[in-house]
C-alpha positions in Angstrom: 22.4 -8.8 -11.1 25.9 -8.6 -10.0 27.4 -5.1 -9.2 29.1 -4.2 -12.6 25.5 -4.9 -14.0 24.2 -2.5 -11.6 26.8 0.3 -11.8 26.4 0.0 -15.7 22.3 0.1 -15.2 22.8 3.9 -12.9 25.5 4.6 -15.5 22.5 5.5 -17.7 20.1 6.7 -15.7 19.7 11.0 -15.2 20.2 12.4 -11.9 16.7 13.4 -11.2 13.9 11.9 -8.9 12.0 9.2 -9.3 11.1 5.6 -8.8 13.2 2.1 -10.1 11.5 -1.0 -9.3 14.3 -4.5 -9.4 12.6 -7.1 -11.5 13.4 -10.7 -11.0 12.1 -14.1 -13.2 10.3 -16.8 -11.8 8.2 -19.4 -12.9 4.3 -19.1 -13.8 3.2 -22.8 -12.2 5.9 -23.0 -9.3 4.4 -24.9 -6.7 0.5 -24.5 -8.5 -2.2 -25.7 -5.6 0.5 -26.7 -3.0 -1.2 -26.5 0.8 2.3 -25.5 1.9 2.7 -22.9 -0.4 4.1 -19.0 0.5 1.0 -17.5 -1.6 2.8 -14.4 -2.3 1.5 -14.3 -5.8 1.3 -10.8 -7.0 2.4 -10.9 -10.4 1.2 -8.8 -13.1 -1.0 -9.4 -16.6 1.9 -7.0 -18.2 -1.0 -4.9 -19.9 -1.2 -1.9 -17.6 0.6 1.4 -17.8 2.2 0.9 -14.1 4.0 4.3 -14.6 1.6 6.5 -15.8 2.8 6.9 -19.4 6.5 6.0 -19.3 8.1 4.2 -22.2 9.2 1.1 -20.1 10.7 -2.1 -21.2 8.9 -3.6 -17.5 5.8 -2.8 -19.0 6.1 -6.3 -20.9 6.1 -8.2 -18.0 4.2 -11.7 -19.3 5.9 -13.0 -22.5 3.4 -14.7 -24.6 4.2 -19.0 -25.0 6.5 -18.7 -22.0 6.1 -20.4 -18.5 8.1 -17.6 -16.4 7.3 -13.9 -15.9 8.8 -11.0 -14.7 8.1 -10.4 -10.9 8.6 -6.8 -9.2 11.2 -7.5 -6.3 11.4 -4.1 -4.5 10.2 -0.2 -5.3 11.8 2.6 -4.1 12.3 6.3 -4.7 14.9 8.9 -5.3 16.0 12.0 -5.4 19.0 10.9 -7.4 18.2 7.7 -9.2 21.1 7.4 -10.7 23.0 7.7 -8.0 20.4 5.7 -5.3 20.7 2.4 -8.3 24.2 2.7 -8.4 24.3 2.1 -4.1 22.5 -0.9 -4.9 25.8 -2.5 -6.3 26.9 -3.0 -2.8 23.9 -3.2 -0.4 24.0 -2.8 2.9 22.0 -5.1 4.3 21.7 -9.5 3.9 17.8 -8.8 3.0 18.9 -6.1 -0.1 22.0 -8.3 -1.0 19.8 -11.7 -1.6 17.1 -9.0 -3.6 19.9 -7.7 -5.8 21.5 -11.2 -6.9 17.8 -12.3 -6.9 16.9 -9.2 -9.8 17.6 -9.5 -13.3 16.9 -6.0 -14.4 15.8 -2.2 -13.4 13.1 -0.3 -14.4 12.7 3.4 -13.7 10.2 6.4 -14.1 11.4 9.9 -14.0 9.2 12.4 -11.6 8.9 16.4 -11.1 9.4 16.3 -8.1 10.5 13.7 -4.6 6.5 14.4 -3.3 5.5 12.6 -7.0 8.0 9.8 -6.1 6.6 9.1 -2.9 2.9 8.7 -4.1 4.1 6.9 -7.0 6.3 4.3 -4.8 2.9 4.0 -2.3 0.8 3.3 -5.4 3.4 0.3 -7.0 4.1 -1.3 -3.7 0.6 -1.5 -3.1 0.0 -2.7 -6.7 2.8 -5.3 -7.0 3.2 -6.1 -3.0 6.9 -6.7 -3.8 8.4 -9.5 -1.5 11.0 -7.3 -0.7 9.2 -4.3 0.9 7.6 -3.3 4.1 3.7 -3.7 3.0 0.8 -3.1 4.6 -1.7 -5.6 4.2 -5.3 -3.6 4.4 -3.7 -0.6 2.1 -5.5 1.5 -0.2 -3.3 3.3 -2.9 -3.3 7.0 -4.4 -6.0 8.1 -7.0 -5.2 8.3 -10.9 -6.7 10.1 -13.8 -7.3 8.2 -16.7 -7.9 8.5 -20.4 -8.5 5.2 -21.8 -7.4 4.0 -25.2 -10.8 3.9 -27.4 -12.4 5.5 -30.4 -13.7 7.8 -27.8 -12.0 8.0 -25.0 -13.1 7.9 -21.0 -11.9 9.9 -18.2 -12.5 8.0 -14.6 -10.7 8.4 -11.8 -8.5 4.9 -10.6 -6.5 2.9 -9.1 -6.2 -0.1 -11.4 -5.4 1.8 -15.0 -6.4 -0.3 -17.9 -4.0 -1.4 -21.0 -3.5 1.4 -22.9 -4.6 4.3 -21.0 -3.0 7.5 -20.6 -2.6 8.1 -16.8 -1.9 10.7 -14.9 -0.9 11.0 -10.9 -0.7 9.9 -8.4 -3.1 12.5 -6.4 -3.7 12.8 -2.3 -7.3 14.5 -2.0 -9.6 12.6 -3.7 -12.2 15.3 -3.2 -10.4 17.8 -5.1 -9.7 15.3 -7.6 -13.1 15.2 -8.2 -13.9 18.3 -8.2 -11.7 18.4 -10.9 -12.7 15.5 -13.1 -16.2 17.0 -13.0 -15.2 20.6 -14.3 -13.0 18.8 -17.1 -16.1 16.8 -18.3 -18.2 19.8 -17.8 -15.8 22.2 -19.9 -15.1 19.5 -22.9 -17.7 17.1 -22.3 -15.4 13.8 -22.5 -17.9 10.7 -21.5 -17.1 9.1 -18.0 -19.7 5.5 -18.8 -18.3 2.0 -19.0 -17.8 0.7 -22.5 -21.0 -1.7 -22.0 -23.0 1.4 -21.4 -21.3 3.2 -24.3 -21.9 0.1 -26.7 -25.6 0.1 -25.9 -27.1 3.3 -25.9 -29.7 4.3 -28.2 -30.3 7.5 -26.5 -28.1 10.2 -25.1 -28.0 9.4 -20.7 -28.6 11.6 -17.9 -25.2 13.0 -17.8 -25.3 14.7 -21.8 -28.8 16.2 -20.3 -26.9 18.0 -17.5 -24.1 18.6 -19.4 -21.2 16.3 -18.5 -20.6 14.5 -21.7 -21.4 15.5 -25.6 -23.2 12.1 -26.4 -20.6 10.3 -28.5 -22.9 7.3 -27.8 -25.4 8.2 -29.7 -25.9 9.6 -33.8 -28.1 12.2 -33.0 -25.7 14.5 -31.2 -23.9 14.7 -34.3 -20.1 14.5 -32.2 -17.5 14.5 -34.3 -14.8 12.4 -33.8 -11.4 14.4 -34.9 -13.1 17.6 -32.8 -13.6 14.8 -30.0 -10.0 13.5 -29.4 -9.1 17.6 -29.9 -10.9 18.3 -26.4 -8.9 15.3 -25.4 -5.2 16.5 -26.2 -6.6 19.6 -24.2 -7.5 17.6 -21.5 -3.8 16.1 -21.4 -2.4 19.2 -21.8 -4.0 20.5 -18.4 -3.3 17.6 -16.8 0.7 18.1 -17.8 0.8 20.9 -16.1 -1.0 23.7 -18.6 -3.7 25.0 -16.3 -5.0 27.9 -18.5 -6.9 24.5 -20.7 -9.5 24.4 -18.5 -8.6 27.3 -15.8 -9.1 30.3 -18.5 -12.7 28.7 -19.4 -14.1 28.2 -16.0 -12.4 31.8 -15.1 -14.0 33.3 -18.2 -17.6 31.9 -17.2 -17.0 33.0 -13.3 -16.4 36.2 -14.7 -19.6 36.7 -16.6 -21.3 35.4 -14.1 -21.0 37.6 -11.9 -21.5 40.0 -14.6 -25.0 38.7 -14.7 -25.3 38.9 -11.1 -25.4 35.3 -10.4 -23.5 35.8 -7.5 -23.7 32.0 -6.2 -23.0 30.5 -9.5 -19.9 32.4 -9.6 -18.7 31.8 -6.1 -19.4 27.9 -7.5 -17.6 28.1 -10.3 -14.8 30.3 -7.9 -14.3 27.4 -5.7 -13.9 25.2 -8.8 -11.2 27.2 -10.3 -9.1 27.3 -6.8 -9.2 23.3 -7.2 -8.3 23.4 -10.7 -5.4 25.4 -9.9 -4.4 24.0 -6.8 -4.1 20.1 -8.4 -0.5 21.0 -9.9 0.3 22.0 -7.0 -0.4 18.7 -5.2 0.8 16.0 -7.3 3.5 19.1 -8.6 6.3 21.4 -6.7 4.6 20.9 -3.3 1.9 19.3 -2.1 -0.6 22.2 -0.4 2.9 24.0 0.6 1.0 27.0 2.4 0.1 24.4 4.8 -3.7 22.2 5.7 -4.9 24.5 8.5 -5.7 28.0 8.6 -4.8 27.7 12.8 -1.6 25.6 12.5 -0.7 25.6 16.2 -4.0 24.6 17.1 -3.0 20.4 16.7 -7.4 19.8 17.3 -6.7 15.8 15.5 -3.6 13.7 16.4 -2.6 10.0 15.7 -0.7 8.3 17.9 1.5 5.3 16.5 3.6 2.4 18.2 5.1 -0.3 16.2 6.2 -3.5 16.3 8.4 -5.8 14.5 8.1 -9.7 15.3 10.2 -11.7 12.6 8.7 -10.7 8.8 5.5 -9.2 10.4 5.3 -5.6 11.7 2.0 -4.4 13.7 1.1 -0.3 13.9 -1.1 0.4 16.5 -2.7 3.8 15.8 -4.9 5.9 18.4 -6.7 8.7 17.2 -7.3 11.6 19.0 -9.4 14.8 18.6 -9.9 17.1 20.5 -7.6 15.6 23.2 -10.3 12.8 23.5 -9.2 9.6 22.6 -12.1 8.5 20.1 -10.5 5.4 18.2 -8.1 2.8 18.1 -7.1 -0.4 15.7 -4.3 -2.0 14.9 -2.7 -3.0 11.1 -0.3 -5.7 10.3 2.6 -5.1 7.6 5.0 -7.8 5.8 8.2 -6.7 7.1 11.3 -8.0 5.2 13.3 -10.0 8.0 16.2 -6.9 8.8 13.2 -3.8 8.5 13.6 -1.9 11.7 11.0 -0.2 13.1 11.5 3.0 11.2 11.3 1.7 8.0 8.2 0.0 8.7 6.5 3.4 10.4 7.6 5.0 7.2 6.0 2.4 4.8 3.0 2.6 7.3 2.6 6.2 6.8 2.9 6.4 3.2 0.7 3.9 2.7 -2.1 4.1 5.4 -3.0 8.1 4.5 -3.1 7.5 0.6 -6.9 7.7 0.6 -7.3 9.6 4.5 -7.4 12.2 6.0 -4.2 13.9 7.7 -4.1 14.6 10.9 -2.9 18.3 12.4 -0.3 16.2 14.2 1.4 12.5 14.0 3.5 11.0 17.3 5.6 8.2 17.0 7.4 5.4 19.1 10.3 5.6 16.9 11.6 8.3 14.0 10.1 7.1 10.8 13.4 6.3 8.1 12.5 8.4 5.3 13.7 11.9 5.2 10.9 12.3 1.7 8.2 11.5 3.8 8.9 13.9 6.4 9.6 16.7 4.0 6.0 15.8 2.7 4.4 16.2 5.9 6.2 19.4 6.7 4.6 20.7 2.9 1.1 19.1 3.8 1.4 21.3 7.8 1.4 17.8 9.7 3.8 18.2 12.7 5.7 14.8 13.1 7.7 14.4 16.5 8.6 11.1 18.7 8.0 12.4 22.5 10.4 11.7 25.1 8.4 12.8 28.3 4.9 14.0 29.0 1.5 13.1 28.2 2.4 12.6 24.7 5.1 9.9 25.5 2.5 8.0 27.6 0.3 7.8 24.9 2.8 6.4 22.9 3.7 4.1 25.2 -0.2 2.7 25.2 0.1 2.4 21.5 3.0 0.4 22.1 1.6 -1.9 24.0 -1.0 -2.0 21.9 0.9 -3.0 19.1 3.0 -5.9 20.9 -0.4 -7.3 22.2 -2.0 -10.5 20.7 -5.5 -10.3 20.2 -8.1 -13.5 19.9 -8.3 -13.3 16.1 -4.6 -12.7 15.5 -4.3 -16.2 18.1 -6.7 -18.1 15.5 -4.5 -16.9 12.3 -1.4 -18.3 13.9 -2.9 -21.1 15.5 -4.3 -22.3 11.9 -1.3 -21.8 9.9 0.8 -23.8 12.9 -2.1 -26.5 12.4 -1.6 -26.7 8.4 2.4 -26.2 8.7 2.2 -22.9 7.0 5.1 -20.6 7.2 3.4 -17.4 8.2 0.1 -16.2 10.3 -3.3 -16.7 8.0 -4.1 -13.5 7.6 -6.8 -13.2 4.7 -9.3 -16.2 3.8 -11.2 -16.4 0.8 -14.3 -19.0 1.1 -15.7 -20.8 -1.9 -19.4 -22.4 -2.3 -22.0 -23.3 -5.1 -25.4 -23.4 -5.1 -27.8 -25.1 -7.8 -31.2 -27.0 -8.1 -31.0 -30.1 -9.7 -28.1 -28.2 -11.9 -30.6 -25.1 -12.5 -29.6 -21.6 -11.3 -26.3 -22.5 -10.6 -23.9 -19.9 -8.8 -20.7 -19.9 -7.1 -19.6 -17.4 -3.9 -16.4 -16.4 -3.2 -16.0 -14.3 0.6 -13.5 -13.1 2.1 -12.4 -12.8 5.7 -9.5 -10.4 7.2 -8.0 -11.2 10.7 -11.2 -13.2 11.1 -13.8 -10.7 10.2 -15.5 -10.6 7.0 -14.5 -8.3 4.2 -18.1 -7.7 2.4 -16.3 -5.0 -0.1 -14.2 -8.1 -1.1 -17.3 -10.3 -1.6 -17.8 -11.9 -5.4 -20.5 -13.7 -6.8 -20.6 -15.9 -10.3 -23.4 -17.3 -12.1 -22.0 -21.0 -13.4 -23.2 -22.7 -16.2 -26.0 -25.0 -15.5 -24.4 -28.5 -14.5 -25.3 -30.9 -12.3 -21.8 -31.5 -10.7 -20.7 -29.7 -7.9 -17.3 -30.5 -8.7 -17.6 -29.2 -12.1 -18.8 -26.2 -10.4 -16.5 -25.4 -7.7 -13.7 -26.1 -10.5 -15.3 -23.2 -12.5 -15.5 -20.9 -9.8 -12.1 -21.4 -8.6 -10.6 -21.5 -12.3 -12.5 -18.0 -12.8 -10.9 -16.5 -9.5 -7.7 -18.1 -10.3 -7.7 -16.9 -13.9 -8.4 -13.1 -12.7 -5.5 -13.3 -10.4 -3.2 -14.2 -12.9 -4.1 -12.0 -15.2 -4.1 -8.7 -13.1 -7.7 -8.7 -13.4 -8.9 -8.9 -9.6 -8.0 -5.9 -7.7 -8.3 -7.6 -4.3 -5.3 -9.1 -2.6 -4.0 -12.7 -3.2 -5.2 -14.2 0.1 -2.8 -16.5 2.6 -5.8 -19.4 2.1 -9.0 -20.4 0.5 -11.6 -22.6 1.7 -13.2 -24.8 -0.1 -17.0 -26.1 1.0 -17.0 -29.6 0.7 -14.2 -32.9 1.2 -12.0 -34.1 -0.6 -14.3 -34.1 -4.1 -14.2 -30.3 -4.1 -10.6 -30.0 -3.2 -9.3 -31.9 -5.6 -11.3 -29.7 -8.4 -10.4 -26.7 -6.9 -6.9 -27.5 -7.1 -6.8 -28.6 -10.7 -8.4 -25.0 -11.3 -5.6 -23.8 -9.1 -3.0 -25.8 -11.2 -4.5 -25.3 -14.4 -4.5 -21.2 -14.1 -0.7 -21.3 -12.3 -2.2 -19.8 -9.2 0.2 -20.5 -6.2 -2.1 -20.1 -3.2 -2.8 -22.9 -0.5 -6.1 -24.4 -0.9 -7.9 -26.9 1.8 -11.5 -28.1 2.5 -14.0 -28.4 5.4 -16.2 -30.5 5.1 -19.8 -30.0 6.6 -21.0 -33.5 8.4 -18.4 -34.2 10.8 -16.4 -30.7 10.0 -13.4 -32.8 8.9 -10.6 -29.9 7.5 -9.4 -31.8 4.1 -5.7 -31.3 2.9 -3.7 -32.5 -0.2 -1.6 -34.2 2.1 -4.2 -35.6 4.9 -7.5 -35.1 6.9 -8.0 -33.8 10.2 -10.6 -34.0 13.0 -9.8 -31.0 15.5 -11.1 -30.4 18.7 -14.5 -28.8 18.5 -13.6 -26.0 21.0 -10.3 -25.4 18.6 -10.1 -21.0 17.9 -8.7 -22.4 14.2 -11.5 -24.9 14.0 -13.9 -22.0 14.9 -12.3 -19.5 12.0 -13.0 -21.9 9.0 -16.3 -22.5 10.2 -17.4 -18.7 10.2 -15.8 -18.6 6.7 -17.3 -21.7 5.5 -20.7 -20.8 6.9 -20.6 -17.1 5.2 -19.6 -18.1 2.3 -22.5 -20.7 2.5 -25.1 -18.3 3.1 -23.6 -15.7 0.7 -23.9 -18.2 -2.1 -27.5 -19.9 -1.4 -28.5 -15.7 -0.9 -27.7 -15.8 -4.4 -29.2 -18.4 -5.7 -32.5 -17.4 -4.4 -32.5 -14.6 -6.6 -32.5 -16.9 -9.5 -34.5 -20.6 -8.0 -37.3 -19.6 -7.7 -38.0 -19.7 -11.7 -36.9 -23.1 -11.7 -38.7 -25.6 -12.0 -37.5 -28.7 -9.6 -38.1 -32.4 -8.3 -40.1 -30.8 -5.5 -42.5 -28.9 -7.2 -44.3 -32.9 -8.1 -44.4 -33.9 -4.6 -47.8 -33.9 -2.9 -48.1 -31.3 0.2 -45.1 -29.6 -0.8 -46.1 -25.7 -1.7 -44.1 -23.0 -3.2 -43.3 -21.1 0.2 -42.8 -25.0 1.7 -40.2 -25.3 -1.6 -38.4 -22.1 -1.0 -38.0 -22.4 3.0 -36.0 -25.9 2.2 -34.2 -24.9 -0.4 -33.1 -22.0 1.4 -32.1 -24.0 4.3 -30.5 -26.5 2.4 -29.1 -24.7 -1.1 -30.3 -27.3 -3.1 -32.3 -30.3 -4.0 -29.4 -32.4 -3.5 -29.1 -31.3 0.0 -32.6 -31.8 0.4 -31.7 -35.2 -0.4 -29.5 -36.4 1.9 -30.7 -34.3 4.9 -32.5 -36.7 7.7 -35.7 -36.4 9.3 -34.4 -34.7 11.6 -32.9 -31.8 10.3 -35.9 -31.6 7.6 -38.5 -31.5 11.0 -36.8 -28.6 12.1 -37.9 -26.4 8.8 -41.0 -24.6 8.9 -44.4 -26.3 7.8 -42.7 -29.7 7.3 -44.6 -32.1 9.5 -43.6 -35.9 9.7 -45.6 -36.6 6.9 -44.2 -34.5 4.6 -40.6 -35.2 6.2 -41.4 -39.0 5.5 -42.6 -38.5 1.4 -39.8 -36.1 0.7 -37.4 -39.5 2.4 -39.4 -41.9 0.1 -39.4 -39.8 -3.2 -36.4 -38.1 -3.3 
């Protein structure tokens, strides 16, 4: 965009806060299975409401028959969007100047208030992971409420909203959220089960027994449908902002309650009511504005963070504190623009490291945090904020410094690999890929994932494969399913900086078709397990044994191994195999090989040797299995 398109874009926007994201085109297959790919990824299926029920043109991000789609650049917030766009016609920094030229359009949502903005800017940079913004990579984002679009619609809480859905947030307790969600469901009896469940019920479930939902499942409950979608719109109606739709009902039944003298059912249903009027209040004019602690000079928890910035990666170290113990410490890596000073990136850290934590009483920084929103959010929520100059609290900050600017063995091994494969930034996340089958039976594919070399298990993913006898066929598949997800916004995990594909070059090349195929841009390489040769698109190479990147694809590669065959146990052992013929081979003799080797074509190739070292196989049995398989 050039700055007369930009001025003319704030020259229709209204003077009230909110977010604008800059959208820029790129093509879908640019670069598709390239080992020296960025990775960056990110785009999105164009399906999902991103702004909780604004009309937006950005909505539309995929067109359908076209090669190119519409990437999110940068998110920020305002006060002023009208006047925060119209700055953007001449930037004042290189970083913001190559983003502009770089956009094609704007997109904005109007907010209530600056405290909506900032969860709303947490939640899209965390969705999107805009090149252009200071993101942290192990990020969780804010809570939603959502109504989904069906017959009969759901209410879940998120934070991946589904085409179509009516959403509402972004919210910062969680607990109270749910709190909240329950006494909707409770009051109006709006169903909360997945559409599979819903589809297949032939009997009202648990939750219509207790009470939670009317049974629209089901006949026999006799729900009507127009009376259904009624609760609904009063459902929506509280959550714009009309308390008295659910607060008078709960109030009412509190009241006769303790009428009845059911003193602790009405102190339950009290409680419920001080969360249903206090959620407004959160995502509304402030955010829990008489403050978090009922002793606010008492400061009992405290975080202590030091940041910094080493080219286009910031590091946060954070030390926790309670009761003037130090009880915890870890560090967190953010993509940092090239230009973010350390401010900006304390900021984004903050926002975006509390959206599903606790706050501390207190929060002590090695540098002030650029973002006079977030402070003014903190202040609401009673979280002093202050950057010490002297004392015990500026040497504590000083540890978290050097905390921050230390190098750690596994942050060694992610640069050590990407220097090794000629990537441009530290490997940070590694997904591992494996299949396991018997004779083409029970086939199933894992994918793993490892973060700053230690494994992710909530990012684990397992897939049942059709039954072929190919491994290439397979691993193409598996990667082609992963790839596909990606693409389409369907994976809610990160894009990751590599993936790892079990096998040589056979494996590679079929995991990069999948990659190709699907328009996946993430750097893809194999190691292979004889003589742990790391396979490339461009060549093959045979590290040192003793090698700390050597050492991180083999832990992946291994995991994602074990994960896979782990798998596949659950569904061998009603298959029927090769082995099951062969004289002085059992069925606990059958399962301890094929769980030490993943399959009969493993069994295969092993030598005596390795088959010796399996329980109950003797030489004899080591020498038939040579001689008939």
């Amino acid at each position: 965009m050039d700055p007369d398109a930009v001025r003319d874009r704030a020259s229709d926007l209204p003077a009230e806060p909110g977010v604008y994201q800059f959208l820029g085109r790129e093509s879908r297959g640019r670069n598709a299975g390239d080992a020296g790919g960025t990775g960056d990824g990110g785009e999105t299926d164009g399906t999902s409401d991103d702004f909780g029920g604004a009309d937006l043109t950005g909505d539309e991000i995929v067109s359908a028959g076209t090669d190119t789609y519409e990437r999110v650049l940068y998110v920020g917030k305002a006060v002023d969007l009208r006047s925060r766009v119209r700055s953007y016609a001449d930037p004042r920094s290189q970083r913001i100047r190559r983003m502009v030229a770089e956009a094609e359009s704007v997109d904005v949502a109007v907010t209530d208030t600056e405290t909506q903005a900032l969860l709303l800017e947490a939640n899209l940079i965390k969705r999107h992971r805009p090149r252009y913004n200071v993101r942290l990579k192990d990020d969780k984002s804010y809570p939603l409420v959502q109504l989904t679009d069906h017959e009969f619609p759901r209410i879940e809480i998120t934070r991946d909203p589904g085409p179509g859905a009516t959403v509402f947030g972004p919210f910062t307790d969680k607990g109270r959220l749910e709190t909240v969600v329950k006494a909707v469901r409770e009051t109006y009896g709006l169903r909360g089960c997945s559409d599979h469940k819903f589809a297949n019920r032939d009997r009202p479930c648990l939750d219509h027994d207790i009470g939670l939902c009317s049974g629209p499942c089901v006949a026999e409950t006799e729900v009507d449908g127009e009376s259904y979608l009624g609760d609904v719109e009063a459902v929506e109606r509280f959550f714009e902002g009309e308390t008295g739709a659910l607060g008078d009902p709960i109030r009412r039944e509190m009241e006769a309650a303790a009428g009845d003298q059911q003193f602790e059912r009405a102190a339950n249903l009290r409680d419920r009511l001080d969360a249903v009027e206090a959620i407004h209040g959160e995502s509304g004019d402030a955010v829990a504005s008489e403050g978090r602690h009922e002793e606010p000079e008492r400061e009992r928890v405290v975080d202590v963070l030091g940041v910094a910035v080493e080219g286009e990666t910031g590091t946060v170290a954070r030390l926790h504190s309670e009761d003037g113990k130090l009880v915890e410490r870890d560090r967190h890596r953010l993509d940092a623009p090239e230009g973010e000073r350390s401010g900006a990136v304390l900021a984004a850290f903050i926002a975006q490291y509390y959206a599903e934590r606790e706050l501390p009483d207190a929060i002590l920084c090695s540098d002030h945090p650029d973002d006079a929103d977030l402070e003014a959010w903190l202040e609401r929520e009673g979280v002093a904020l202050r950057v010490p100059g002297t004392g015990r609290e500026s040497t504590l900050v000083d540890l978290a410094l050097k905390n921050a600017r230390s190098r750690d063995r596994r942050d060694d091994e992610g640069r050590a690999l990407a220097d090794a494969l000629g990537l441009d930034s530290r490997v940070d996340r590694i997904e591992g890929f494996d299949v396991s089958h018997a004779q083409g039976k029970a086939a199933v594919g894992s994918d793993v994932t490892f973060v700053d070399g230690n494994p992710e298990k909530s990012d684990y993913r397992r897939k049942k494969l059709d039954d072929e006898n190919d491994d290439y066929a397979n691993m193409r598949s598996l990667v082609r399913w992963r790839a596909d997800r990606a693409v389409e916004g369907r994976d809610d995990r990160l894009d990751p900086d590599l993936l790892l594909i079990d096998g040589g070059e056979g494996q590679l090349g079929a995991a990069r078709d999948a990659l190709a195929a699907a328009g996946w841009d993430v750097p893809a390489i194999a190691l292979a397990k004889d003589e742990e040769l790391v396979v490339t698109p461009t060549g093959v190479y045979d590290w040192p044994d003793d090698a700390s990147h050597l050492h991180l694809l083999q832990r992946v590669r291994d995991e994602a191994h074990r994960f896979a065959v782990q798998y596949h146990q659950t569904l061998r052992d009603e298959v029927s195999t090769v082995l099951d013929d062969l004289d002085g081979i059992g069925p606990e003799t059958r399962k301890r090989l094929l769980r030490r080797f993943g399959s009969v074509e493993n069994v295969r190739s092993a030598s005596q040797t390795e088959l010796l070292r399996v329980d109950g196989i003797g030489a004899k049995t080591a020498q038939t299995l040579e001689e008939r398989l």
